[in-house]
N, C-alpha and C positions, 0 to 999 in steps of 0.2 A: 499930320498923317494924311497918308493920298490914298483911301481906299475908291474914291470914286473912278480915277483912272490909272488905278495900281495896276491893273493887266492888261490895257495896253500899250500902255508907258513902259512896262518891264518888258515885253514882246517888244516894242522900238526897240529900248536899248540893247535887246539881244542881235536883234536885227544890226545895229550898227556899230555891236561893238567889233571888233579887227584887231591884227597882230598890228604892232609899230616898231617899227628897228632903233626910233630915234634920229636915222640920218647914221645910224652903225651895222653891216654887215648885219644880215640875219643868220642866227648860228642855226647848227645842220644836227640833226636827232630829232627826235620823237619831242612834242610841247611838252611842258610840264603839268601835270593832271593837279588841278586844285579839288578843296574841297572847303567849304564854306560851311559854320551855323552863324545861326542870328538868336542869340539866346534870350529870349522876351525881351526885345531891343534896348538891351542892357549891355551885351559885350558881343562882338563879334570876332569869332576866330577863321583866320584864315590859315591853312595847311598845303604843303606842296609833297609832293616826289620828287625830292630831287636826285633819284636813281641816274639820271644822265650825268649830271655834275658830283660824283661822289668827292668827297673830302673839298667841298665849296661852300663857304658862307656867302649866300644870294642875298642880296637886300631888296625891302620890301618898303615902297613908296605910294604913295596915299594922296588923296584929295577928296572934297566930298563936293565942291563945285566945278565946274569946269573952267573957271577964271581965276581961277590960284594955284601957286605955284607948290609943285609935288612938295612931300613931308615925308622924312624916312622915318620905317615904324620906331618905337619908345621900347616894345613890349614882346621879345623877340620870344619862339618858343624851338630850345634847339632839340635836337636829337642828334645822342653821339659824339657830342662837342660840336655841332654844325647846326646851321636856323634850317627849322622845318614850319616856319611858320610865326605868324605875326597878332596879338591882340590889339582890337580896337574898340574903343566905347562905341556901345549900339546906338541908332540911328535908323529912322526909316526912311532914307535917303540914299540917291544912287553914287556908289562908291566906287570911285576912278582911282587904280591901282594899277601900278606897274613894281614887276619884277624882272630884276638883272643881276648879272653876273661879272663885278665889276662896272665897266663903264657900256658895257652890252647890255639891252634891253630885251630879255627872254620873250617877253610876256606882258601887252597891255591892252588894260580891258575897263570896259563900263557896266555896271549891275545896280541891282536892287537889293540890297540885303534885306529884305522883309522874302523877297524869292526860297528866302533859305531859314526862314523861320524856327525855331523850335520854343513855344510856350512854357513855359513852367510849371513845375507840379501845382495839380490842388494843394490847395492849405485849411485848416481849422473843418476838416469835415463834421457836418451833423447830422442825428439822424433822429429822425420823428417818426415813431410808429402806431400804426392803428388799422388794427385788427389784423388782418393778413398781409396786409401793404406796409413797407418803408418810402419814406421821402428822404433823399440826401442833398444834403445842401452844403453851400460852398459858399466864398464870395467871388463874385465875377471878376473876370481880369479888365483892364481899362478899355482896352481895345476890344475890335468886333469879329464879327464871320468867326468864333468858333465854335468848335461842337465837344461838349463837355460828354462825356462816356465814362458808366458806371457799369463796372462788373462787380459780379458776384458768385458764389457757390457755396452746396451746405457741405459738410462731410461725407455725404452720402455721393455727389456728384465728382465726376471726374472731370468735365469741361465747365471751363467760365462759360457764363451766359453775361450777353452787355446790355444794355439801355443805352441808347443817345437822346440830348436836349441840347438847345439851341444855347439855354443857360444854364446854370449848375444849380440846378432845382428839378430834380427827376426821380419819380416816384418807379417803385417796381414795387410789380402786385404779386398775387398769385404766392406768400411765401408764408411758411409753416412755424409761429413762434417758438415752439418748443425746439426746434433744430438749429443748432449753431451756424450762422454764417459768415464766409470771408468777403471782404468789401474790400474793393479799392478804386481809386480813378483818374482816370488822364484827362487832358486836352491835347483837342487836333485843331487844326486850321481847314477851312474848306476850299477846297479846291479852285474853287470859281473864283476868289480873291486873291489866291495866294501864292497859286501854280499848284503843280505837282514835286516839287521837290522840295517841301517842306518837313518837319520831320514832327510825330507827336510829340509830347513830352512826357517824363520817364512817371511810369506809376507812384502813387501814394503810396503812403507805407500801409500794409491790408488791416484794417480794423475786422474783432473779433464783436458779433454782432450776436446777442439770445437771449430771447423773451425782452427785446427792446430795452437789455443792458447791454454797456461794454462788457468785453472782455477780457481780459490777458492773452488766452488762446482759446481755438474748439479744441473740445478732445473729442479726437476721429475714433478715439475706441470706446466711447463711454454708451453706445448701444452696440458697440461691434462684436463682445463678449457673448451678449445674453445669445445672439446671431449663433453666432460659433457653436455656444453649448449645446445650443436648439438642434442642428444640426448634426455636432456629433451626435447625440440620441440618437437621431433618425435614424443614422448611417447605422449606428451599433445596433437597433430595434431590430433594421434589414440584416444584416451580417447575421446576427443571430438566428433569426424566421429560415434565412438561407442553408445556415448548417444544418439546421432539425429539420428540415424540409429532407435533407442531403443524408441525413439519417434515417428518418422513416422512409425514405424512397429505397434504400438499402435493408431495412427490416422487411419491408414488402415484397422488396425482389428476395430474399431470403427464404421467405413463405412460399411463394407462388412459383417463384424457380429456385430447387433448391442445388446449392451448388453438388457438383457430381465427382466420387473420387478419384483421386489418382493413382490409375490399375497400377503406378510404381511401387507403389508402400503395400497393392492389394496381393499382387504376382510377383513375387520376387523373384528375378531372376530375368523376367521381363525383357528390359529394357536393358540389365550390364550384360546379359550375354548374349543375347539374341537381338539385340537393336530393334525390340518390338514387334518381331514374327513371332504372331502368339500360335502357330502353326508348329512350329519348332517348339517353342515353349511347351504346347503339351503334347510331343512326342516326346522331348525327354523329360516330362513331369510322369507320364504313364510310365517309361520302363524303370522310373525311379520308384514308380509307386511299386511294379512288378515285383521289383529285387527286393524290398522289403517284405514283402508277401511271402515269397519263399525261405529268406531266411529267417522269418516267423514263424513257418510252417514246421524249418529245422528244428530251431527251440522248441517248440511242441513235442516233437518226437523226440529230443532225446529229454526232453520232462516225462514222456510218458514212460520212455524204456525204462528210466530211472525210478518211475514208480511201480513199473510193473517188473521189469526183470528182479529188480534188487531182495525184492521177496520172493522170488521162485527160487535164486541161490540159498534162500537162508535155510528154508525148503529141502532142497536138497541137503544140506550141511546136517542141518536134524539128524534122519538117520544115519549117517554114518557115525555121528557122536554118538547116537543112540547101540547103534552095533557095535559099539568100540568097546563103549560100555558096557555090554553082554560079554564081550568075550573076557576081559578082563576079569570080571565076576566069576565067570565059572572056571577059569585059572586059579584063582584064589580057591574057589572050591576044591579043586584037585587034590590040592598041596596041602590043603588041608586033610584032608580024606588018608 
């Protein structure tokens, strides 16, 4: 391994690596756009677009010194029925590769496959706790410059919070044993070794972490309830305070102002015939009052005539029955005689 002049070594070879035609036309389109990992310098995948060349099988040729003769890849990776790309065993060593299109040389270049790194997950995480602090620990990877990064969160958090360490021995303080937490962790590569186009490597599977046991899972609801309950209360405590409030505020104004009637139900007449000129209204409320007046006054009099005339007739009627009766008598008398 060449970490000592791994970055300027890889800057040369950027520097000089160049198109080659081979001594064959250089063909006309857009290059083909690669894309490279170096998967903890265990396998290295190479990938292309070959959106210029559709329905072409490219073949992909290889060297890892520059004084031996190209090798066509073993380990094709196609897409669609066609090669989109080649595996090669990893290597920290710079990889001289040319790609063509039959006996056409598209594409040939000199690099670094460490340039394109990607590390491997953590494995066999531990964890040591004491008192409010965890330590997590890992075993280190063979090689150097990287930066092991530990996240974490309880249930209560919505964003990771990270730690980074030079080596995969990194304590995080500051945390609450009784609250469940998620843990998980990558590696990166540092920049100043490695370039900028490296990639981290893909998270650990997240360990369920409380009162410094494993776990299965947190359970995100197991104070989330009591929360809730507490709450509704509140909210129902107020609601409630708010209507009786909303109530005696209405008995109150009841008392103090009390509501005033409606002259509709008080004035009849009011409002369907007069459209509320109460002006009109009692002008013909008085000659209605008038008319009754009078012919009460009627009824009066003929109740009085009725008690007073009707015995002045009888009155009268008297003596003439009476004198009828006299003469009738002294008739009798007569005829008698």
């Amino acid at each position: 391994m060449r970490r000592v002049f791994l970055a300027w070594a890889g800057s040369a070879v950027f520097l000089l690596g160049h198109w080659v035609a081979s001594g064959e036309p250089e063909p006309t389109g857009e290059p083909l756009q690669l894309h490279i990992i170096n998967f903890n310098f265990e396998t290295v995948q190479v990938t292309w677009n070959a959106s210029e060349h559709p329905g072409t099988n490219l073949t992909f040729f290889y060297k890892l010194r520059s004084n031996e003769m190209y090798r066509q890849c073993s380990n094709y990776i196609f897409q669609q029925g066609y090669t989109s790309g080649c595996l090669l065993l990893g290597n920290d060593e710079v990889l001289h590769f040319s790609i063509r299109n039959g006996t056409y040389s598209l594409l040939t270049n000199s690099l670094w496959t460490s340039t394109y790194l990607k590390p491997r997950s953590p494995r066999d995480l531990s964890f040591q706790w004491h008192q409010e602090a965890v330590t997590v620990v890992c075993p280190d990877l063979l090689y150097k410059d990287l930066l092991y990064e530990i996240q974490y969160k309880s249930t209560f958090d919505t964003e990771w919070q990270s730690k980074e360490a030079m080596t995969c021995n990194v304590t995080i303080d500051n945390l609450d044993a009784e609250k469940c937490y998620f843990i998980r962790a990558r590696i990166k590569t540092l920049e100043s070794s490695y370039g900028s186009d490296t990639y981290p490597s893909d998270w650990s599977a997240v360990v369920h972490q409380q009162r410094g046991q494993l776990r299965d899972s947190c359970q995100e609801n197991k104070l989330f309830p009591s929360f809730v309950l507490i709450a509704g209360l509140v909210t129902l405590l107020m609601v409630s305070l708010l209507l009786l409030s909303i109530w005696k505020l209405q008995r109150i104004k009841k008392v103090v102002m009390p509501s005033v009637p409606d002259p509709k139900f008080t004035f009849s007449g009011l409002f369907e015939s007069h459209q509320g000129n109460f002006q009109e209204w009692i002008r013909d409320t008085q000659n209605v009052a008038h008319l009754n007046k009078v012919e009460d006054g009627e009824q009066e009099c003929i109740l009085e005539e009725a008690v007073v005339v009707q015995p002045a007739k009888t009155e009268a009627a008297m003596p003439k029955t009476t004198a009828n009766t006299e003469f009738i008598s002294s008739l009798s008398a007569g005829r008698s005689k």
